[in-house]
Backbone as XML, in Angstrom:
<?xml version="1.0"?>
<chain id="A" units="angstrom">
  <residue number="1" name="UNK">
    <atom name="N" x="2.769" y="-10.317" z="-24.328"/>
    <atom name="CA" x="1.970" y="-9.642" z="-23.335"/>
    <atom name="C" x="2.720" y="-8.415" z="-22.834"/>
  </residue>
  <residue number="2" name="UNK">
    <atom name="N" x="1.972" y="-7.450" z="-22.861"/>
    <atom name="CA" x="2.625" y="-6.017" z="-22.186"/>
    <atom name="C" x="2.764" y="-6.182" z="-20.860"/>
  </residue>
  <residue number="3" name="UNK">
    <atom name="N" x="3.905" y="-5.362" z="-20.467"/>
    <atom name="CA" x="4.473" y="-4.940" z="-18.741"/>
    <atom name="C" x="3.695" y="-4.458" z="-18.345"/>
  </residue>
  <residue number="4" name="UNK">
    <atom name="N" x="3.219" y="-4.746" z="-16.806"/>
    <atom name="CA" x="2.095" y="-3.655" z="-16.413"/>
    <atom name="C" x="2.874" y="-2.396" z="-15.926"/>
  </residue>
  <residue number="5" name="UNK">
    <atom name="N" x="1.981" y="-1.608" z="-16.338"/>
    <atom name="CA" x="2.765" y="0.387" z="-16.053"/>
    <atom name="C" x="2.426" y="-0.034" z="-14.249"/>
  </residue>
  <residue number="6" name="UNK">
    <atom name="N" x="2.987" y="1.780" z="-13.838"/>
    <atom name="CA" x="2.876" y="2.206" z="-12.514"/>
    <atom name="C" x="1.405" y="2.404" z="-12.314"/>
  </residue>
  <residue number="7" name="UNK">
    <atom name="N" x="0.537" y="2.662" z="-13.174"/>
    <atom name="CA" x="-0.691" y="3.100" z="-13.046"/>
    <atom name="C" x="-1.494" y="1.775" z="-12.872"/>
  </residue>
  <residue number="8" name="UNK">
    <atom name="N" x="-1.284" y="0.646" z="-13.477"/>
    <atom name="CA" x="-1.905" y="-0.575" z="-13.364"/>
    <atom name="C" x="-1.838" y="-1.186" z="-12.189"/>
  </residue>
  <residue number="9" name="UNK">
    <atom name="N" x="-0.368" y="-1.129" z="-11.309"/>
    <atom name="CA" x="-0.157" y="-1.405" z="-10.095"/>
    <atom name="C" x="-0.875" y="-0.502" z="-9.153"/>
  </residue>
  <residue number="10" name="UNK">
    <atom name="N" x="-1.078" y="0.485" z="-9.089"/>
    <atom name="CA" x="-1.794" y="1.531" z="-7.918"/>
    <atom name="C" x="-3.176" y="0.787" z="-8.633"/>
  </residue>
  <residue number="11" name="UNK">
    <atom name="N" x="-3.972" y="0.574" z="-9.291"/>
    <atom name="CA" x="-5.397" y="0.619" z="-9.659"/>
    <atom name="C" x="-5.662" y="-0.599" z="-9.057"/>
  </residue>
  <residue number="12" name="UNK">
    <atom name="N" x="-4.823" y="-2.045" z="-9.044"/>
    <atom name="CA" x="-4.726" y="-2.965" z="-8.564"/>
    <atom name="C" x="-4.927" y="-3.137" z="-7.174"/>
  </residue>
  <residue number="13" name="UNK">
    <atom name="N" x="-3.517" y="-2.360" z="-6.636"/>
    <atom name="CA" x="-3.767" y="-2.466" z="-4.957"/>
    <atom name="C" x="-4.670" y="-1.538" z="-4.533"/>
  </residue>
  <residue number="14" name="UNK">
    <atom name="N" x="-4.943" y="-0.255" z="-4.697"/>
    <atom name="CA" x="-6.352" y="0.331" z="-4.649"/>
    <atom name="C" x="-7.219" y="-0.269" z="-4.538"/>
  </residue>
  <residue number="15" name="UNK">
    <atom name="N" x="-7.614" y="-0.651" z="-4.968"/>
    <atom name="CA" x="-9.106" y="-1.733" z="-5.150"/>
    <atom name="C" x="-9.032" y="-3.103" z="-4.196"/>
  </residue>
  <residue number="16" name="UNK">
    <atom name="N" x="-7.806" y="-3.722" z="-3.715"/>
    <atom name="CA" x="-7.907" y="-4.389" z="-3.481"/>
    <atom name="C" x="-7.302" y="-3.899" z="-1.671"/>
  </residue>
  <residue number="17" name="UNK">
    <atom name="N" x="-7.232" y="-2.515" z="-1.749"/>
    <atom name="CA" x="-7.502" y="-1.830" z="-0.352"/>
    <atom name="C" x="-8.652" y="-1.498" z="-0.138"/>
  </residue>
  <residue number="18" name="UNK">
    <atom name="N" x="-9.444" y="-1.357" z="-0.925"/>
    <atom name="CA" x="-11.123" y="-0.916" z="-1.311"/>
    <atom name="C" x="-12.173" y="-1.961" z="-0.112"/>
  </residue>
  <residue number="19" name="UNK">
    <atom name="N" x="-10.935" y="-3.442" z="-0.525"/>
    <atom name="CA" x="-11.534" y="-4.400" z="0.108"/>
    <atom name="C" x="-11.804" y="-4.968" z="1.429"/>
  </residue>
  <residue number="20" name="UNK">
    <atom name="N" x="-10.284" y="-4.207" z="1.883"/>
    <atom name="CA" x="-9.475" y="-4.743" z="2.763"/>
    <atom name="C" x="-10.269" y="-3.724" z="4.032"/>
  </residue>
  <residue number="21" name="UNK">
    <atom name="N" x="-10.397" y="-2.178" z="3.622"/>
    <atom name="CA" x="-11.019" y="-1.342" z="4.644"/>
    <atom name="C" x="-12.282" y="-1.964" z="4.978"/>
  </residue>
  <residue number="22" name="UNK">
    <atom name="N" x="-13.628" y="-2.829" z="3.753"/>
    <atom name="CA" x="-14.480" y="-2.503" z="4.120"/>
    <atom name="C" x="-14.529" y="-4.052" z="4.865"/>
  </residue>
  <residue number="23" name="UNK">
    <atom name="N" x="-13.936" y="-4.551" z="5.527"/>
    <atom name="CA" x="-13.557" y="-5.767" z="5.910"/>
    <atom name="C" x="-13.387" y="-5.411" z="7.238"/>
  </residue>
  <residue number="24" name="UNK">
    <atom name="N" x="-12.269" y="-4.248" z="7.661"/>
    <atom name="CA" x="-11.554" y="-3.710" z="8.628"/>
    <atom name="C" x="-12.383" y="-2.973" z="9.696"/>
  </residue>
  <residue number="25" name="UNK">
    <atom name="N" x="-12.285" y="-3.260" z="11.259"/>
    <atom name="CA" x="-12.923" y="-2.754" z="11.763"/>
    <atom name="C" x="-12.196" y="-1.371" z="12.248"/>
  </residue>
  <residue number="26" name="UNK">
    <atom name="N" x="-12.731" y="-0.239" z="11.591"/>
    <atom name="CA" x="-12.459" y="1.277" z="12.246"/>
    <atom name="C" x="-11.761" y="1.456" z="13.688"/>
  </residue>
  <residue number="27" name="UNK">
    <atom name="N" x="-10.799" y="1.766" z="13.731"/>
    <atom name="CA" x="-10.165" y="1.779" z="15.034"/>
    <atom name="C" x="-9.268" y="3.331" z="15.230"/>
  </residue>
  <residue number="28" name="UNK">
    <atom name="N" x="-9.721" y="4.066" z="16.188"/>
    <atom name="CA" x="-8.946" y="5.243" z="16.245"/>
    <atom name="C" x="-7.575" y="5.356" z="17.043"/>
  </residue>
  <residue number="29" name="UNK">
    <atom name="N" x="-6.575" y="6.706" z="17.211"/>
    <atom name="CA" x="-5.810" y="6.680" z="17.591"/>
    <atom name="C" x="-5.424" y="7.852" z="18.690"/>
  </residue>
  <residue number="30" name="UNK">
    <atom name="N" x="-4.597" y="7.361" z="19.384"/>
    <atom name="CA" x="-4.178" y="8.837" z="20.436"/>
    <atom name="C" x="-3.613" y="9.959" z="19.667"/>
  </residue>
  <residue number="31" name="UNK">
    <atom name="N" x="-3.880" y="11.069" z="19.889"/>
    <atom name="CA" x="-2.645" y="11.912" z="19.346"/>
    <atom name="C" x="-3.535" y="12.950" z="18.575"/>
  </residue>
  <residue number="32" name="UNK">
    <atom name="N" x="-2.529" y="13.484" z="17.728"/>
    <atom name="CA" x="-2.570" y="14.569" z="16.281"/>
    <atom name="C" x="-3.500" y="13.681" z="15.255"/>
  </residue>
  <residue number="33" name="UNK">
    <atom name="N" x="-4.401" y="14.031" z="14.697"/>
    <atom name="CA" x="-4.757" y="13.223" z="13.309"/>
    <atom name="C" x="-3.660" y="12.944" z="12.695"/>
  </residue>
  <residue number="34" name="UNK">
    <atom name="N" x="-3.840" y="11.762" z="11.757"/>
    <atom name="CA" x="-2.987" y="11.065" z="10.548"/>
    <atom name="C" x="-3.413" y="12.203" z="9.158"/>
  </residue>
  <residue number="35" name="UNK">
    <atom name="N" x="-2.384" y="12.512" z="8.871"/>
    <atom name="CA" x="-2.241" y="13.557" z="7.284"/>
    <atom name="C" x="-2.366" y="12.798" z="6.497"/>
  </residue>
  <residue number="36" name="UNK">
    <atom name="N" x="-1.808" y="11.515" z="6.689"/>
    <atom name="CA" x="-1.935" y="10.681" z="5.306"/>
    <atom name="C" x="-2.779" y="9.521" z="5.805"/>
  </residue>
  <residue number="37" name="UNK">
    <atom name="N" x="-3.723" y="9.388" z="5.381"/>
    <atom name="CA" x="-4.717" y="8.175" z="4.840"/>
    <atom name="C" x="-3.565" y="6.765" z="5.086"/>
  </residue>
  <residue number="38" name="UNK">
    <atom name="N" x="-4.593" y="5.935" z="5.530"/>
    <atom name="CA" x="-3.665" y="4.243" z="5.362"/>
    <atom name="C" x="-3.589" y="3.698" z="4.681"/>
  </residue>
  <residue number="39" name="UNK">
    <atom name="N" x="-4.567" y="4.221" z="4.062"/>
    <atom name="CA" x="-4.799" y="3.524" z="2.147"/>
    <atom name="C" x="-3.812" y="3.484" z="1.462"/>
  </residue>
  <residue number="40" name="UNK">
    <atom name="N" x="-3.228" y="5.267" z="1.046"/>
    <atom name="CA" x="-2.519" y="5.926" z="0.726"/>
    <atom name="C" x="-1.358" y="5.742" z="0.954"/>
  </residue>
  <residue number="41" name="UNK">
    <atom name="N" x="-0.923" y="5.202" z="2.020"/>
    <atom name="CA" x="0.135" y="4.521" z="2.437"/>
    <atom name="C" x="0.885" y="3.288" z="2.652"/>
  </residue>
  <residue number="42" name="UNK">
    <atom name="N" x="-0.547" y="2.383" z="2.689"/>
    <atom name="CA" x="-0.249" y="0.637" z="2.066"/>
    <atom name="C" x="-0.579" y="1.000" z="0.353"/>
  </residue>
  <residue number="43" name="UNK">
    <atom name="N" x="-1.336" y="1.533" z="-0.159"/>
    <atom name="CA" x="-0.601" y="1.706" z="-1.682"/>
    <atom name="C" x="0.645" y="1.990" z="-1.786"/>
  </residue>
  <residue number="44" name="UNK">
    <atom name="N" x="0.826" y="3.181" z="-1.522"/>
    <atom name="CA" x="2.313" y="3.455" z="-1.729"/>
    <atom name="C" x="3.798" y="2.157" z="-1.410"/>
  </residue>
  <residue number="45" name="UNK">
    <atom name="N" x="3.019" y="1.806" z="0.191"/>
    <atom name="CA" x="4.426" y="0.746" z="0.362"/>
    <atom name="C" x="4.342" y="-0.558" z="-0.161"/>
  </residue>
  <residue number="46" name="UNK">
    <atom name="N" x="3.305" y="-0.769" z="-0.747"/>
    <atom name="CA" x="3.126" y="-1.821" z="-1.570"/>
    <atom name="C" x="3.100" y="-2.050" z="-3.384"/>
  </residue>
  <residue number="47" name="UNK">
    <atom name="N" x="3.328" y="-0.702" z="-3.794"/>
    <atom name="CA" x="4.092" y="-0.179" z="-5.038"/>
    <atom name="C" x="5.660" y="0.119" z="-4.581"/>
  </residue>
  <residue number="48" name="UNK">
    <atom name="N" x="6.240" y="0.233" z="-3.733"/>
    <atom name="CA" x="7.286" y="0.696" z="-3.580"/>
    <atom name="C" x="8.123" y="-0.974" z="-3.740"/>
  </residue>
  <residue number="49" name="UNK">
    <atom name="N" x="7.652" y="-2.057" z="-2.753"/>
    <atom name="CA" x="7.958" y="-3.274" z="-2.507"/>
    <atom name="C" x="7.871" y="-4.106" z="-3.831"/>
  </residue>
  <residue number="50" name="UNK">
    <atom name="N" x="6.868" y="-3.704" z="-4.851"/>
    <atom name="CA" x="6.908" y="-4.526" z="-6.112"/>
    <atom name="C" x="8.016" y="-3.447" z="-7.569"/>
  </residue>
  <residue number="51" name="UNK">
    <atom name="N" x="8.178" y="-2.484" z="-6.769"/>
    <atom name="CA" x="9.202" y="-1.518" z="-7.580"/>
    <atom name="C" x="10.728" y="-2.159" z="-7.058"/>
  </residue>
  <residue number="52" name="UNK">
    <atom name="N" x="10.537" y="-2.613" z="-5.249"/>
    <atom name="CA" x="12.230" y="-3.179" z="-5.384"/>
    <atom name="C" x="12.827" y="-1.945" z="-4.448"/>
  </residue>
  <residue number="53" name="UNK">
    <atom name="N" x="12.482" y="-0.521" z="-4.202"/>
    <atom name="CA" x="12.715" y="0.521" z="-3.560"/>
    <atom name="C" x="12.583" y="0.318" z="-2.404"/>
  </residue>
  <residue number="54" name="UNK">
    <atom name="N" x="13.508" y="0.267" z="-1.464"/>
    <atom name="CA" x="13.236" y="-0.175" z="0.020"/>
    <atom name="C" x="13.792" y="1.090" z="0.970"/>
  </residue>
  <residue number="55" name="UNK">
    <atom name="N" x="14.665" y="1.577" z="0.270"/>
    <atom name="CA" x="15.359" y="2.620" z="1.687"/>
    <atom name="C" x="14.367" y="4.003" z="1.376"/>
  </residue>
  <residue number="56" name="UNK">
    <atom name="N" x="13.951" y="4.502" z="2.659"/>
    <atom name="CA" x="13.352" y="5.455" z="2.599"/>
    <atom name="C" x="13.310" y="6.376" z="1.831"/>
  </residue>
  <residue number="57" name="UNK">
    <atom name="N" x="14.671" y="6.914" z="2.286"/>
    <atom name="CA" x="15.287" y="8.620" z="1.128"/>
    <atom name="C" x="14.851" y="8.008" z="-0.580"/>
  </residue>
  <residue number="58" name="UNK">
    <atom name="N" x="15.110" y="6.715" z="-0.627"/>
    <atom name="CA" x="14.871" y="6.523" z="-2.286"/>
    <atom name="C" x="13.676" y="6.649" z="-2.682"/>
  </residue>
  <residue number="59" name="UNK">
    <atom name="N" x="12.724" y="5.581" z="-1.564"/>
    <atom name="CA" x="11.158" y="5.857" z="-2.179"/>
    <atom name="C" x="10.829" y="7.902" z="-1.645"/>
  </residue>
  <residue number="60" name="UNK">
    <atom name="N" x="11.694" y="8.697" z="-0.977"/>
    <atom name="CA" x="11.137" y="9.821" z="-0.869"/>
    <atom name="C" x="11.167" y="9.896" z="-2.478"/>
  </residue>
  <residue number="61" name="UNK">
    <atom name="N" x="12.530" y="10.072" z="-2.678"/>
    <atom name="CA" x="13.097" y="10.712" z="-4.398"/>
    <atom name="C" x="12.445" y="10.209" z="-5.458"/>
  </residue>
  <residue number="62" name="UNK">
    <atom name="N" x="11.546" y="9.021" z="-5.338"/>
    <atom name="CA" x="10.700" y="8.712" z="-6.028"/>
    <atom name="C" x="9.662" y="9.046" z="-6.439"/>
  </residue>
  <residue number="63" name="UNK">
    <atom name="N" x="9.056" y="9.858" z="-5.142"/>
    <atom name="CA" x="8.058" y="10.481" z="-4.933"/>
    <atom name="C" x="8.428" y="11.762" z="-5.490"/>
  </residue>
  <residue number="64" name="UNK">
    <atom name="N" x="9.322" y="12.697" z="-4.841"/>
    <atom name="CA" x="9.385" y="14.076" z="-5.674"/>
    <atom name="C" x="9.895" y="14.109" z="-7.613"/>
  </residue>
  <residue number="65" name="UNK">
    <atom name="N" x="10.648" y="12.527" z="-7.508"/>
    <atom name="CA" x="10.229" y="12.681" z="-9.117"/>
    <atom name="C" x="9.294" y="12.457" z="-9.902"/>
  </residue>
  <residue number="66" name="UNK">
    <atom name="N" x="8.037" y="11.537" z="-9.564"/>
    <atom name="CA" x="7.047" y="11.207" z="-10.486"/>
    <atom name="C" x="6.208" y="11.726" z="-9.580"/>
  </residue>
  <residue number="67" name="UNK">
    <atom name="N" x="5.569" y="13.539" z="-9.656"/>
    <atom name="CA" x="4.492" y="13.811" z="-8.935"/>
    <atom name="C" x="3.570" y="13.491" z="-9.231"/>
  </residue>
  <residue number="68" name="UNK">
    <atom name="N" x="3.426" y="13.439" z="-10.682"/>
    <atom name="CA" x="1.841" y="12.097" z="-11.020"/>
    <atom name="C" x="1.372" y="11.069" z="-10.841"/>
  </residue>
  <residue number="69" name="UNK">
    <atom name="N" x="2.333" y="10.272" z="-10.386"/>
    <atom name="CA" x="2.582" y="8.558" z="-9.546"/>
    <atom name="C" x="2.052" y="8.804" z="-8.739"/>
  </residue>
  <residue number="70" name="UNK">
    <atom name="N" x="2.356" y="10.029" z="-7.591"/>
    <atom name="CA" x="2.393" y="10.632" z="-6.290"/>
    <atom name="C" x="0.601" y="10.845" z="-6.064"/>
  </residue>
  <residue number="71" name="UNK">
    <atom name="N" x="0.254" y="11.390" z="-6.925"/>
    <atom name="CA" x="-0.747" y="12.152" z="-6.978"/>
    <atom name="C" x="-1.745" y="11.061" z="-7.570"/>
  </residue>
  <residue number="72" name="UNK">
    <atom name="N" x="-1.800" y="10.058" z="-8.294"/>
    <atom name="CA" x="-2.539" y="8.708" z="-8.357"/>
    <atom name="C" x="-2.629" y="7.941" z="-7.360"/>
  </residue>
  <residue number="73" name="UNK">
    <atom name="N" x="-1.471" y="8.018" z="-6.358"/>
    <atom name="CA" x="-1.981" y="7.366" z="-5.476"/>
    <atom name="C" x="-2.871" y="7.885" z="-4.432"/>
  </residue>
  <residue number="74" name="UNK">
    <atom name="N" x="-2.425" y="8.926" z="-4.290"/>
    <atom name="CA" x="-3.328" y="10.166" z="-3.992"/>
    <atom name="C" x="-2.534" y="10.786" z="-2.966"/>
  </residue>
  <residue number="75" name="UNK">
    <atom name="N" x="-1.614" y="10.967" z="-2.711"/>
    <atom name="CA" x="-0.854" y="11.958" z="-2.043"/>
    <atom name="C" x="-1.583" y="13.463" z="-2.330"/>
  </residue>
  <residue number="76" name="UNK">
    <atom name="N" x="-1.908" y="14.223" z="-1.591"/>
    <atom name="CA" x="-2.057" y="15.852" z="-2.349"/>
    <atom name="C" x="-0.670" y="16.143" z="-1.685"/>
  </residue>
  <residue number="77" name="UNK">
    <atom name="N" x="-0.168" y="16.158" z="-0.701"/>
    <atom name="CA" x="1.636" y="16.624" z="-0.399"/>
    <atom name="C" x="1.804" y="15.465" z="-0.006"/>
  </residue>
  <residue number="78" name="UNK">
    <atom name="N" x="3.625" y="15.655" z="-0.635"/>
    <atom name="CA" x="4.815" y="14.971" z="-0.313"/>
    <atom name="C" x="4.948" y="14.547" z="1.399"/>
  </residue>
  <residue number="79" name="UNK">
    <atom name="N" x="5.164" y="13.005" z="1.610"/>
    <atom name="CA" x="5.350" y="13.464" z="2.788"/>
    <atom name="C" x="7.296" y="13.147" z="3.505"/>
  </residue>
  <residue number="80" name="UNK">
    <atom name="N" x="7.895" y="13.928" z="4.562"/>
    <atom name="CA" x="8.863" y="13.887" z="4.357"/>
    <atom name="C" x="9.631" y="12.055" z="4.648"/>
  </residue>
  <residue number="81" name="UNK">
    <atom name="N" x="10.396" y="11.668" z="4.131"/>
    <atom name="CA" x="11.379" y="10.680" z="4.797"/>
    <atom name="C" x="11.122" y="10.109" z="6.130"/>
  </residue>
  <residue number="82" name="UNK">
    <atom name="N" x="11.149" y="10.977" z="6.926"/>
    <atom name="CA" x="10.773" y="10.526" z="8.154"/>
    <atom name="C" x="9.770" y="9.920" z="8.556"/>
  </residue>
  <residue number="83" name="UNK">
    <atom name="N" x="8.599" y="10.889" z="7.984"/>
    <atom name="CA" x="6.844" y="10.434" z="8.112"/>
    <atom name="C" x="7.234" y="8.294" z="7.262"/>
  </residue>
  <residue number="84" name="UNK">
    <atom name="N" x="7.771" y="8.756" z="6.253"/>
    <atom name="CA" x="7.541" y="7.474" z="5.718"/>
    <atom name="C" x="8.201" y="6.228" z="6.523"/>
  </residue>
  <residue number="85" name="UNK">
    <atom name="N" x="9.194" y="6.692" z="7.455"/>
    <atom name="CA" x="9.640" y="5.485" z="8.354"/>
    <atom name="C" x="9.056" y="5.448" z="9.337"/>
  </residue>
  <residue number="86" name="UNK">
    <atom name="N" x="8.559" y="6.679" z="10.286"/>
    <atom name="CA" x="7.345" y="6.457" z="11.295"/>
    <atom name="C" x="6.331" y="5.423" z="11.230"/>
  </residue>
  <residue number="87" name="UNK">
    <atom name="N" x="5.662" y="5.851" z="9.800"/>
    <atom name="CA" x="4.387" y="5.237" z="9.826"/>
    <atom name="C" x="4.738" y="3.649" z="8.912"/>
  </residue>
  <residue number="88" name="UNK">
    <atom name="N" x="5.653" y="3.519" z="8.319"/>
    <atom name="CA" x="6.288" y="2.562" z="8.309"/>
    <atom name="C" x="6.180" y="1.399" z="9.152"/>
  </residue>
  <residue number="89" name="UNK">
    <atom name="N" x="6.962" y="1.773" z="10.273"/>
    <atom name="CA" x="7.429" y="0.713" z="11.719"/>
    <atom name="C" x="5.548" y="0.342" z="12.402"/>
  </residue>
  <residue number="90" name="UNK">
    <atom name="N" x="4.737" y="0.997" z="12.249"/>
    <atom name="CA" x="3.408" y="1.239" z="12.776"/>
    <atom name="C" x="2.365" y="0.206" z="11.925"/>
  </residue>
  <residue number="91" name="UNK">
    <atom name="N" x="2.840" y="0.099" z="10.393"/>
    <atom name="CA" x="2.356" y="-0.733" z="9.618"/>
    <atom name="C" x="2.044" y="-2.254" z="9.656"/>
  </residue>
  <residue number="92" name="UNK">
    <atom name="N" x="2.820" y="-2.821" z="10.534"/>
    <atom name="CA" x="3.039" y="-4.447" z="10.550"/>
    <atom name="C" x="1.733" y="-5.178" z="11.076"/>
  </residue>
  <residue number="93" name="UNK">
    <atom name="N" x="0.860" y="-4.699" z="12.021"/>
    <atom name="CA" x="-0.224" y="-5.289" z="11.894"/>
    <atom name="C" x="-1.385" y="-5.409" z="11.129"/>
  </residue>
  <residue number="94" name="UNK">
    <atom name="N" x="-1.199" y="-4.326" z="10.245"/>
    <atom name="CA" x="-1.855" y="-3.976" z="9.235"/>
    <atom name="C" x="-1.916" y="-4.461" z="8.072"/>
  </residue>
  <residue number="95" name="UNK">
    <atom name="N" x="-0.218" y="-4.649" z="7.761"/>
    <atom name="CA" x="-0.190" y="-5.537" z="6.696"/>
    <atom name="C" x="-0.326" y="-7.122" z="6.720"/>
  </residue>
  <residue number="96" name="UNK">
    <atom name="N" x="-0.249" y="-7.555" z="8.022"/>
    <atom name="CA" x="-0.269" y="-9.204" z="8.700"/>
    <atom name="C" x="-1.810" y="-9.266" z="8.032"/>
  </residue>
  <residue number="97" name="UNK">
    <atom name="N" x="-3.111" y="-8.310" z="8.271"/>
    <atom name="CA" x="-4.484" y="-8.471" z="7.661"/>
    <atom name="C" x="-4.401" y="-8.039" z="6.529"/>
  </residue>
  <residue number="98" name="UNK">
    <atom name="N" x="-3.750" y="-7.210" z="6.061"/>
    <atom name="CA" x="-3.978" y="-7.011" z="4.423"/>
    <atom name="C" x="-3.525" y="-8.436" z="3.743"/>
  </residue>
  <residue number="99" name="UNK">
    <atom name="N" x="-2.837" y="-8.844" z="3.884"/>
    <atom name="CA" x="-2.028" y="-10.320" z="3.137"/>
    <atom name="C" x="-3.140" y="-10.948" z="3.590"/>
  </residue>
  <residue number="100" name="UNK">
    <atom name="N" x="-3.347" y="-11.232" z="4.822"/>
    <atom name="CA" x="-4.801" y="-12.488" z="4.678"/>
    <atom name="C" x="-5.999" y="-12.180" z="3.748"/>
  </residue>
  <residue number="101" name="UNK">
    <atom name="N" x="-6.032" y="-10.630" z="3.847"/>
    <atom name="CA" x="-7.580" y="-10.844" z="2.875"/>
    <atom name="C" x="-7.039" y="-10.125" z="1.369"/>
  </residue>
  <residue number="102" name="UNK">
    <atom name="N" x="-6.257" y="-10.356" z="1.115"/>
    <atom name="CA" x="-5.711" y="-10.775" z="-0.425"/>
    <atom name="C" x="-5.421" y="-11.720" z="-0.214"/>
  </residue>
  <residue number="103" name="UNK">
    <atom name="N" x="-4.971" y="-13.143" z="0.307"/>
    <atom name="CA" x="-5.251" y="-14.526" z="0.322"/>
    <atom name="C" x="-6.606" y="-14.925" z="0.423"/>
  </residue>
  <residue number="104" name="UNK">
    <atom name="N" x="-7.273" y="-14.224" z="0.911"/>
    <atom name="CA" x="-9.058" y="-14.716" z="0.600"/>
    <atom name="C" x="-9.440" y="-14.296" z="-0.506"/>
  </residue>
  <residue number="105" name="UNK">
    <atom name="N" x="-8.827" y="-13.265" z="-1.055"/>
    <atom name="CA" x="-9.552" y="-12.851" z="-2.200"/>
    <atom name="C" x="-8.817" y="-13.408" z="-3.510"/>
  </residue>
  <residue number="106" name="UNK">
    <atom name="N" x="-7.942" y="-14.312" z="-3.392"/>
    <atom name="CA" x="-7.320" y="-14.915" z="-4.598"/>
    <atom name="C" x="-7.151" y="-16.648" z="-4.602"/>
  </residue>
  <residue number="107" name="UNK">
    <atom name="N" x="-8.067" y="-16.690" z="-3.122"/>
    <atom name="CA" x="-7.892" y="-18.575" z="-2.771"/>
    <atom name="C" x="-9.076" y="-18.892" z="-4.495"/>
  </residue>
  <residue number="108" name="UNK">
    <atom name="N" x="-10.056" y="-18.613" z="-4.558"/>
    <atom name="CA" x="-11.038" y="-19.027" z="-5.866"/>
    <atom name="C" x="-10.634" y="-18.973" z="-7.015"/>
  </residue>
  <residue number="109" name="UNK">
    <atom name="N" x="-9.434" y="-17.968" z="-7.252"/>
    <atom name="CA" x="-9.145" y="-17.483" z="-8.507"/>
    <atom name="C" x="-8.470" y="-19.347" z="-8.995"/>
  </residue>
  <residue number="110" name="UNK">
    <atom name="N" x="-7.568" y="-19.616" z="-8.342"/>
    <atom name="CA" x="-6.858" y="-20.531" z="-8.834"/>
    <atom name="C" x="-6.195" y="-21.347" z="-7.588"/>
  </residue>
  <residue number="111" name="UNK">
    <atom name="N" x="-6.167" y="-23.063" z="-8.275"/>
    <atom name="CA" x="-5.892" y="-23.950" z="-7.252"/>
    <atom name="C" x="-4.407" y="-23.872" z="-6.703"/>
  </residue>
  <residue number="112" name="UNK">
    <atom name="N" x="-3.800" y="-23.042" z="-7.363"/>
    <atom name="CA" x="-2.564" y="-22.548" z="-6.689"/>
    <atom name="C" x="-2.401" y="-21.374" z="-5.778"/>
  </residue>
  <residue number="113" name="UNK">
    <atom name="N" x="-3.314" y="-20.978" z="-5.392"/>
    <atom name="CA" x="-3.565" y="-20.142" z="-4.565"/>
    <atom name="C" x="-4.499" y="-20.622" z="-3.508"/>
  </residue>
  <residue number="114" name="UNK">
    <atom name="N" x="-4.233" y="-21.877" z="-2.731"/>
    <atom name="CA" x="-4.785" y="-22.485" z="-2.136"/>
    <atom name="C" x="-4.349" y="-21.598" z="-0.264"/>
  </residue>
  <residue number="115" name="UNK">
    <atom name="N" x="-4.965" y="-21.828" z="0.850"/>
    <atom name="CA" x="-4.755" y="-21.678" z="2.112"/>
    <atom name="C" x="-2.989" y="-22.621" z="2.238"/>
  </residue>
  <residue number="116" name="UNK">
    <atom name="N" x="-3.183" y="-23.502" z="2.288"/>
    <atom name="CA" x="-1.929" y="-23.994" z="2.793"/>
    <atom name="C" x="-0.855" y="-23.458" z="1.411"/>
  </residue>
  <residue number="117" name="UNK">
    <atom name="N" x="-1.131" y="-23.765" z="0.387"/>
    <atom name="CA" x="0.202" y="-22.569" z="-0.749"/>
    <atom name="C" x="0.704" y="-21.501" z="0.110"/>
  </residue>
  <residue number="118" name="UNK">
    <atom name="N" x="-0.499" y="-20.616" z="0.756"/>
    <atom name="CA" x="-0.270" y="-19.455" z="0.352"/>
    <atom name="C" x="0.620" y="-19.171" z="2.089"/>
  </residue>
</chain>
């Protein structure tokens, strides 16, 4: 069986952010608009986490080396280091519901992917 590429992983969690928004109730924020999408950004940190890349500056350098990675996930600009630990620390409730409804969406697939397994 073949390795799955970088492209198989973004098409994966994509879609299965596809799910997660239309699940999610719309909630706005104080401030400046967000430049980068949340999508765009639980893809990214959730390709970064199954890549093993954890310190910021690395997943930046990751980013300015594969601008096509970058640009599948849909970045149109780089964003700097910083942005990525900001919105980072901001992420945790977000991802507490993304994990539940990818546990709903994989409890049917298989009896090992049960509520109490998971």
């Amino acid at each position: 069986m073949e390795k799955p590429t970088v492209t198989d992983h973004i098409q994966m969690i994509s879609k299965l952010c596809d799910q997660f928004e239309h699940q999610q109730v719309l909630s706005s924020h104080r401030g400046h608009p967000l430049t980068y999408a949340q999508k765009v950004l639980l893809v990214f940190f959730l390709l970064m986490q199954i890549r093993r890349i954890c310190r910021f500056k690395a997943q930046w350098r990751w980013l300015t080396t594969h601008p096509q990675d970058a640009k599948a996930i849909g970045f149109q600009r780089l964003p700097h280091r910083t942005t990525l630990l900001r919105r980072y620390k901001k992420f945790y409730a977000v991802l507490q519901q993304f994990i539940a409804c990818v546990g709903q969406w994989a409890e049917p697939l298989d009896e090992a992917f049960t509520s109490e397994t998971l």
